[in-house]
N, C-alpha and C positions, 0 to 999 in steps of 0.2 A: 413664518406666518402661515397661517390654517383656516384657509376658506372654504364656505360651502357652497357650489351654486347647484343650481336647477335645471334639467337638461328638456328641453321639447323635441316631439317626434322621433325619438330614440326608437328605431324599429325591431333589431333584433340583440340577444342578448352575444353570439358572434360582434356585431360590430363595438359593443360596448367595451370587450373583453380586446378590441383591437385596439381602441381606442386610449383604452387604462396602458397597454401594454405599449404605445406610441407615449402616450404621457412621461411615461416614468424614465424615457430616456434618457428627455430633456434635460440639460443643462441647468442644475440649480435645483430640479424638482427631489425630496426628501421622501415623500410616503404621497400617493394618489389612490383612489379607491372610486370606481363608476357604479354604480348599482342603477340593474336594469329594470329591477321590480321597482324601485322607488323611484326613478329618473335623477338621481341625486350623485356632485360629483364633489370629493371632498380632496381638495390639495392644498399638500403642507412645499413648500419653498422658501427657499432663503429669500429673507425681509430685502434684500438689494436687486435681486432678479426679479420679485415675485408679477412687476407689471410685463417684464419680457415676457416671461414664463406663459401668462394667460394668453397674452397676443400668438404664441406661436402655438399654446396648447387649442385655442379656437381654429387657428389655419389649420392644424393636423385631424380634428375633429370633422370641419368639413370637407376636408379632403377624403377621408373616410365615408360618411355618412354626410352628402348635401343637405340633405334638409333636417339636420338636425342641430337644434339651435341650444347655445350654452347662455344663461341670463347671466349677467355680468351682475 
């Protein structure tokens, strides 16, 4: 499955670049890509994990960067 969402207060392009790089580690995740200029994050995950996937890709997101929020 291949979602797009929309990222708020994304401050620097470092924490983006941590952020893509925390993602793609995950369990299940296929291809992730953050872009700092557009706030825009696109992840492909297997159809079976893909509700884990966001739940844990959102925790590692703000773990990184608190106030930056991922629209579901």
């Amino acid at each position: 499955m291949k979602k797009v969402f929309k990222v708020v207060d994304l401050d620097c392009a470092h924490c983006a670049q941590k952020m893509e790089d925390g993602i793609r580690k995950l369990d299940g995740v296929q291809k992730v890509t953050l872009s700092f200029l557009t706030q825009k994050l696109t992840l492909e995950a297997d159809d079976a994990q893909f509700d884990t996937v966001v739940k844990e890709m959102v925790k590692l997101c703000k773990k990184i960067e608190p106030d930056c929020e991922i629209i579901l």
